[in-house]
Each structure stands twice: as structure tokens, then as C-alpha cells.
C-alpha positions in Angstrom: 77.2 176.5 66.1 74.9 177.1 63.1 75.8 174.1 60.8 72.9 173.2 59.0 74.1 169.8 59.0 74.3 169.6 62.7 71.3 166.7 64.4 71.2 169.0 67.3 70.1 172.0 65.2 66.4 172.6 65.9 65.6 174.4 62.6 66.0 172.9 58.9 66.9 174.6 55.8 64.4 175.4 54.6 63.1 177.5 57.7 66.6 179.1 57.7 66.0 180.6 53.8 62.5 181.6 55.8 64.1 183.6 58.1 67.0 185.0 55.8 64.3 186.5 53.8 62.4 187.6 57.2 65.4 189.4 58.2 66.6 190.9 54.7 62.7 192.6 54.5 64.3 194.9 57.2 60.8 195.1 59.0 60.6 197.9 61.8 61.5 196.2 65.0 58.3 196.2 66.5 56.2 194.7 63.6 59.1 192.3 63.1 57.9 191.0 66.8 54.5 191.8 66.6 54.2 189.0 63.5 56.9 186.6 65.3 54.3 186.8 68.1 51.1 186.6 66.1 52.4 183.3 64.0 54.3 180.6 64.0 56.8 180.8 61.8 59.2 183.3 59.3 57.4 181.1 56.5 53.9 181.6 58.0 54.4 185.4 57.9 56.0 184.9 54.0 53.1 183.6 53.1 50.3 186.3 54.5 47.9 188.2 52.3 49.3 192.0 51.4 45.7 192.6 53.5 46.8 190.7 56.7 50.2 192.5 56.5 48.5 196.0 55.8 46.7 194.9 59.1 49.6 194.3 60.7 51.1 198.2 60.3 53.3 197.5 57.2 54.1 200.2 54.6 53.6 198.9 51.0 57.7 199.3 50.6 57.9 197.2 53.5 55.0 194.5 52.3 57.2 194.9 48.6 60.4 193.9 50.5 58.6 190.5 52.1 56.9 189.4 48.4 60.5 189.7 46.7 62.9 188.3 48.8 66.9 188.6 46.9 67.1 185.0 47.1 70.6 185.1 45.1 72.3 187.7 48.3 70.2 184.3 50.5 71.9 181.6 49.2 75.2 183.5 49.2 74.0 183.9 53.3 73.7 180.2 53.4 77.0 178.8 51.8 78.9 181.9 54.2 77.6 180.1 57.2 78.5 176.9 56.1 82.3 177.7 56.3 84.4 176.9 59.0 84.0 179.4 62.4 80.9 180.9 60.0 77.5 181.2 62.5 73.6 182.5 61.8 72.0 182.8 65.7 68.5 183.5 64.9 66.8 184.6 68.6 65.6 181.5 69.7 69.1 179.6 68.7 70.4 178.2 71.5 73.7 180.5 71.5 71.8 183.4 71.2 73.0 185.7 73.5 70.8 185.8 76.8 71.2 189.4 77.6 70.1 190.1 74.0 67.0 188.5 74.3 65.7 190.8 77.1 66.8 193.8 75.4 63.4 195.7 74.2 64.8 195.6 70.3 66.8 192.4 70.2 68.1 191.7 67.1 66.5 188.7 65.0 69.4 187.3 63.7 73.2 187.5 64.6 75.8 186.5 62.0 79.0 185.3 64.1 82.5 184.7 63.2 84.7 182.8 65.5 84.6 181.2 68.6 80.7 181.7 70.2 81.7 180.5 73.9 83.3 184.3 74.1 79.5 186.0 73.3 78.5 184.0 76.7 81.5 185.3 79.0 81.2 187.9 81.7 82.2 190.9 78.9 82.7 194.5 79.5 82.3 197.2 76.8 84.9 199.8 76.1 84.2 202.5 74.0 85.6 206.0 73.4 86.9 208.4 70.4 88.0 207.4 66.7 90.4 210.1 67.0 91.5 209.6 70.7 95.3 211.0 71.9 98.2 208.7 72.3 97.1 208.5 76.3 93.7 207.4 75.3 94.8 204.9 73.1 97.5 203.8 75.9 94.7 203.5 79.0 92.3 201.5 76.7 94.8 199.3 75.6 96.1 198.5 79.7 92.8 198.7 80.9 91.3 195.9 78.1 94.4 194.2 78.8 94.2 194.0 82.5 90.5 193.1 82.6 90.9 190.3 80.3 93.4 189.1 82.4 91.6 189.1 85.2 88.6 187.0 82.9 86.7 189.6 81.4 86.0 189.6 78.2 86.3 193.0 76.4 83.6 194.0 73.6 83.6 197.1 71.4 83.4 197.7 68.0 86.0 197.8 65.7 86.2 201.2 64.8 89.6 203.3 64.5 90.9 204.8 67.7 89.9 203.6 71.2 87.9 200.3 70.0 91.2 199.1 68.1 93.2 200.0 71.4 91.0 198.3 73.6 90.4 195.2 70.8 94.7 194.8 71.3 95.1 195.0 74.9 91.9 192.5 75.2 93.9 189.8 72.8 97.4 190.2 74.8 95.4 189.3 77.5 93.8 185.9 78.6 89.8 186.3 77.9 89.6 187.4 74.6 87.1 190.3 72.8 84.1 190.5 70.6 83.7 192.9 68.5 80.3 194.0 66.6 80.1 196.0 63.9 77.7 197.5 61.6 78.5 196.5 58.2 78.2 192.8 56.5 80.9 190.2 57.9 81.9 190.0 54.4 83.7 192.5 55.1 86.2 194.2 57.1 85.8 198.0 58.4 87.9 199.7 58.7 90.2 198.2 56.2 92.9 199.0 58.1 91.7 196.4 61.0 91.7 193.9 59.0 95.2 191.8 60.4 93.2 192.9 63.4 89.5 191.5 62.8 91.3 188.3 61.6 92.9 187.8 65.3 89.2 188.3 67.1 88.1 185.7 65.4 91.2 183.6 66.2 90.5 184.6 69.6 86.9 186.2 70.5 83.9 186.6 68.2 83.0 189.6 65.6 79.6 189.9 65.3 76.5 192.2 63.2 73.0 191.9 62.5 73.2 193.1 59.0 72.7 191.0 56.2 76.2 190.0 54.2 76.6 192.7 51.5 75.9 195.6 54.2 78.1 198.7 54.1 78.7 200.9 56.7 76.7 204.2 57.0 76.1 206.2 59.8 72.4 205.4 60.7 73.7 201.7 61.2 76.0 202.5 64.2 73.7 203.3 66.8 71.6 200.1 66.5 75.2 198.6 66.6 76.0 200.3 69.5 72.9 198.8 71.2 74.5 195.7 71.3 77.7 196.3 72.4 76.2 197.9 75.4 73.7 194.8 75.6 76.0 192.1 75.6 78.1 193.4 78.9 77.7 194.1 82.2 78.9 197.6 81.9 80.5 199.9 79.7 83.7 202.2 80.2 84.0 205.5 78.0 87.7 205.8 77.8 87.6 209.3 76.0 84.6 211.3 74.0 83.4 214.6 73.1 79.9 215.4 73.9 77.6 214.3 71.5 79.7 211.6 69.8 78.3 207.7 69.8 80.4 207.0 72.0 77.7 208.6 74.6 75.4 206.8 72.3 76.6 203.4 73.5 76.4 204.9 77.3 73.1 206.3 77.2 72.3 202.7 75.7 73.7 200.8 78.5 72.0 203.0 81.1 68.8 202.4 79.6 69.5 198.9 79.3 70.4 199.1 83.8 73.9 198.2 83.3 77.3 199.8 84.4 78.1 203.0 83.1 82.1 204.0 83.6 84.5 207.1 82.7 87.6 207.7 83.1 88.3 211.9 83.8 90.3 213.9 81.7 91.7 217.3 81.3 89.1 219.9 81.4 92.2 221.5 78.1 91.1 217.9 76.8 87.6 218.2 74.3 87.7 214.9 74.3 86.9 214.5 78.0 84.2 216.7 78.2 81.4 213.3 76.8 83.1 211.5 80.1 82.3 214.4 82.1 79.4 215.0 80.9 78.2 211.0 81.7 80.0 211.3 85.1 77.5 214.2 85.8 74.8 211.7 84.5 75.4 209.3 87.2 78.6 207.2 85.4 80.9 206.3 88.2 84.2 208.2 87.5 87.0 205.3 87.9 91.2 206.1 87.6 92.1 202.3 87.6 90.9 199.2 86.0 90.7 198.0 89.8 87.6 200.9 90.5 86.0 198.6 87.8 86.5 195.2 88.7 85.3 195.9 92.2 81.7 196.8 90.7 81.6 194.0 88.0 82.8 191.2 90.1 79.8 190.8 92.2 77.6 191.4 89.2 79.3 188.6 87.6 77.5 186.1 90.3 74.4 187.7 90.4 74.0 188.6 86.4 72.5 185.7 84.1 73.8 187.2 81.3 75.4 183.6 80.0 75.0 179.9 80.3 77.9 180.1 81.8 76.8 182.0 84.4 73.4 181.0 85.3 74.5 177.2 85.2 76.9 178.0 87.9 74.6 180.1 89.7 72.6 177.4 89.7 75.5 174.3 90.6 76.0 176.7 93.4 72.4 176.4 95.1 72.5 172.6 94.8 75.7 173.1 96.7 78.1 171.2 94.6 80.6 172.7 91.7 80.4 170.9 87.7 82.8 168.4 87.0 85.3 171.1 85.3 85.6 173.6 88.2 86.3 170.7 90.1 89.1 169.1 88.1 90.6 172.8 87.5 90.7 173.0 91.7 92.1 169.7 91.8 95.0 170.7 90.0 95.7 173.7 91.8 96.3 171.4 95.3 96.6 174.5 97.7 99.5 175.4 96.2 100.3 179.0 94.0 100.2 178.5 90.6 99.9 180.8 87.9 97.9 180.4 84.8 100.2 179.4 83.1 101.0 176.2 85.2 97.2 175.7 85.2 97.2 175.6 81.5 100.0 172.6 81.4 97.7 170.9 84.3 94.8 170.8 82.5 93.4 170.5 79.1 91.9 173.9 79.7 92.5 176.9 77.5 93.7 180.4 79.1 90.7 182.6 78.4 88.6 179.4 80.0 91.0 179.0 83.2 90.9 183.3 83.4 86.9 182.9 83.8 86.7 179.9 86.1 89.6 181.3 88.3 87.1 184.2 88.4 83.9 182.2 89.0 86.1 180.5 91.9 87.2 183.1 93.6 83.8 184.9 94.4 82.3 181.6 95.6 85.7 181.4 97.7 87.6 178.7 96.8 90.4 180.8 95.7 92.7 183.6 96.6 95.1 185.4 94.2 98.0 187.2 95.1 100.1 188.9 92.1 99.3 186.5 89.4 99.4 183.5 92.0 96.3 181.6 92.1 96.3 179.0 95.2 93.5 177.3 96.3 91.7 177.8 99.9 89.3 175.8 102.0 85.8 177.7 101.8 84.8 179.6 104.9 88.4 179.5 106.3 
């Protein structure tokens, strides 16, 4: 959590304007790191000679951009993330997302608004057409839905159509959704989503890298798309025609080496040619959110994606589980319980219980059986 009050914080306020004004110069990616790398600090590179930063590849725009920061749209930044559920993850924060950082253009600065333990779940993207038929909008709404249930999270990005679908059938489920978007998270777009943002960040995260006071335009959504594809360990294209971003946040994801997934259509159906078209690109063609989970859930042992993950990864090698997975199989006393029960046991949330059942269940302490989870002796 970015509270700039907070003694754990490891940056003070004053480096925070630094890197405000860093991120609003809207550097190309590469010089961006290239200075990062070069010096010590966002306040280091504010205060270089126009010569050193002529060195360093900027365009006179760009050096004009870093010698007049908009210091009112900064401070406006600053009292945002002050507010309650309000976060700035700049990419050394600690809750900076770890599959971010090894993407090749990471973003330097997240603003977040909601809960941040959802950015460090095991997450699956869904993605597909703004102007998808009633059966599209149905499958990504039981798909998300019945992955979330099963503890993954579901990201996409807001947008009308399948992203709204799959944003619903994520929150009637049990691990949440993120959503990342392109504009500022001043505001809400489409407006129409706005009952809808409001419930992600009740339950799951939105996030963007552009500054507050950013409106959406097309040449924002493929580095959005980026991200979504980034954060997860796969993404499923639910429908698309060829060419849309949709194939965008796939082409993304395979460059990135994660999952790619379609689901067939009609050959009648334009909008299952972009899924056909991926599927002939090497995207495994899947018919039920099952064909899915069997390829993520080994990925979500072996990925260190999250904390979450790598910590257990890690628990797991010293051969003993952390205190929590330990009380949560407690409570379970080889007997079937659903989550529900588990959620009166404990003082454990749903979406929590959903990922640890998960997390348990690959390292073979537990066995479910229609929405029964009981608990089993290892090996047996």
C-alpha cells in the first residue's frame, strides 16, 4: 500500500513528486530505463544538463517535458493516492507486480485502486470482442465465473462486451478480477461500467499506467493490453475478428511465453475467425473452462508470478507449510466441507480460501469432489 505516511515505505515524498514528474515526461520506454539504470534516482535524472540528456537519445520535446514538469496535475496525483484503497506502485515498490518486472517494457509506475493482494494471485486473462453475440457474452461470463471459483483470478480490461462479461462472472465467483485500463483512474470507461468498476475495486484491483487526467484513445490500448497479458499465466480469447486487439493481447502474451487459449466458433461467425486464426498460431483450442485449468494448474506451482506463489514454492522445499495453510487444513479435519463452511471456520476470506484450496491441492493435501473440499494424508 502506497501511503506515504506508512514507516515501511522505502521512498519519501519528496522522491515520489520525483518520480511523478519522471513518469508524466512520458519518456520512450527504453531511455526511461536506460537513465533509471545510468543514475540513481528520478531526482538525479531531473536535475541533468539538456547536454547529458541530449546524450542520452532525448528529443528536445522530450528534454522540454522533463524541465517543466505540471506540478499542479502532481500534487492532484499525490492527494488521489492518499485516499482510502488509492495506490502509486512505482517498479521497485514492493507490490509491484513480479511478472511485470520481467516484462521487456515494464511499466514505471502503476496507479491501483482496490485491494493489491488480487494483482499477486494466480490470474488468467480473458479477452474477446466489444461487440461479441449474446453466446459470447454468456461463455465468458461461466467461464470467468467457474475459474474464479476454482481460485483464479480473472483480469481483462474493462471494455464493453466480452471484458464486462468476464469482469461479472469473475465477481459472482470466489477470487475476484483486476481490471487495467488505459485511461486515468479518475475516471471510469466506459461510463456505462461504472456500477461495475466500483465492484472491482470492492472485490479485485483496477489498475493503469497513465497519469490521472488520461483519456482514452486508441494508441493507449495496446500498451494496456501488454499488461493484461503480463500479469497472467495465460490468456483466453473468447471471441474476435482478425485483426482486432483482442489478437493484440494474444500476440502479447505469446511473446511474453505465456498460455494462449481460444475457444472455436462458427466458421458463419466473423467473430471467430481472430480465434481461428490464433488456434492456427499455436493457441490451444479449449471447449470447457476444465481444458484450461488442466494447463494452468501445474503452471500455478511452477510460475513465480506472486509472492504468494514463490513463498509457497519456497515453504514447500523446506518441507513444511506457513502457519495459514496449516490452520486452513486444520479446520478441514478430513472431513468434506465446502467453502463456505471453511469461511465460518476460519477468519479467512473466500477469494483467499479459493487460492489456498488451490495451492493445497497440487501439493496433495486435498481432494475435491463437487464443491466438497476434504482433506487427505499426502502420498496416500
Amino acid at each position: 500500500m502506497t501511503r506515504l505516511d506508512d514507516p515501511d515505505d522505502i521512498i519519501t515524498l519528496d522522491d515520489l513528486t520525483s518520480r511523478l514528474a519522471l513518469h508524466r515526461a512520458n519518456l520512450p520506454t527504453h531511455h526511461l530505463y536506460q537513465l533509471l539504470n545510468q543514475y540513481d534516482s528520478a531526482t538525479a535524472i531531473l536535475e541533468l544538463s539538456n547536454s547529458q540528456l541530449e546524450q542520452a537519445g532525448l528529443t528536445a520535446d522530450a528534454i522540454t517535458r522533463l524541465r517543466q514538469p505540471d506540478w499542479t496535475s502532481i500534487d492532484k496525483d499525490l492527494a488521489w493516492a492518499d485516499k482510502n484503497n488509492h495506490h502509486i506502485l512505482y517498479y521497485d515498490h514492493p507490490d509491484y507486480p513480479v511478472t511485470l518486472k520481467n516484462l521487456d517494457q515494464s511499466p514505471y509506475l502503476l496507479f491501483a485502486a482496490g485491494d493489491l493482494d488480487y494483482l499477486h494471485q494466480p490470474q488468467l486473462a480473458i479477452v474477446g470482442s466489444r461487440s461479441a453475440t449474446a453466446s459470447g457474452l454468456r461463455t465468458a461470463k461461466e467461464f470467468a465465473e467457474h475459474l474464479s471459483n476454482a481460485g483464479i483470478t480473472i483480469t481483462s480490461g474493462l471494455a464493453r462486451g466480452i471484458d464486462g462479461a468476464c469482469h461479472q462472472g469473475a465477481l459472482a465467483g470466489l477470487a475476484g478480477t483486476v481490471a487495467v485500463v488505459a485511461n486515468g483512474l479518475d475516471q471510469v470507461y466506459p461510463k456505462s461500467h461504472l456500477k461495475l468498476a466500483q465492484s472491482i475495486v470492492n472485490h479485485g484491483c483496477i489498475i493503469s499506467e497513465s497519469p490521472l487526467g488520461t483519456a482514452p484513445h486508441k494508441g493507449l490500448f495496446p500498451r494496456r493490453n501488454r499488461i493484461i497479458s503480463g500479469l497472467s499465466l495465460g490468456t483466453l480469447v473468447v471471441e474476435a475478428a482478425v485483426n482486432s486487439g483482442s489478437l493484440i493481447t494474444a500476440r502479447h502474451a505469446m511473446e511474453q511465453g505465456r498460455e494462449v487459449f481460444a475457444i472455436p466458433g462458427s466458421i458463419h461467425n466473423p467473430l471467430a475467425r481472430g480465434c481461428h486464426h490464433i488456434i492456427r498460431q499455436g493457441a490451444k483450442l479449449v471447449e470447457t473452462a476444465e481444458d484450461i485449468l488442466e494447463e494452468l494448474l501445474p503452471l500455478v506451482n511452477l510460475d513465480t508470478s506472486s509472492h504468494t506463489i514463490a513463498e509457497i514454492r519456497e515453504e514447500q522445499a523446506e518441507k513444511h507449510l506457513e502457519p495459514a495453510y496449516q490452520a486452513l487444513l486444520a479446520s478441514m479435519e478430513y472431513e468434506p466441507a465446502s467453502i463456505d463452511e471453511l469461511v465460518e471456520k476460519s477468519s479467512l476470506a473466500a477469494a483467499e480460501i479459493a487460492s489456498m484450496l488451490l495451492i493445497l491441492e497440487l501439493q496433495g493435501y486435498v481432494v475435491s469432489t463437487n464443491g466438497q473440499y476434504m482433506r487427505v494424508t499426502k502420498g496416500a
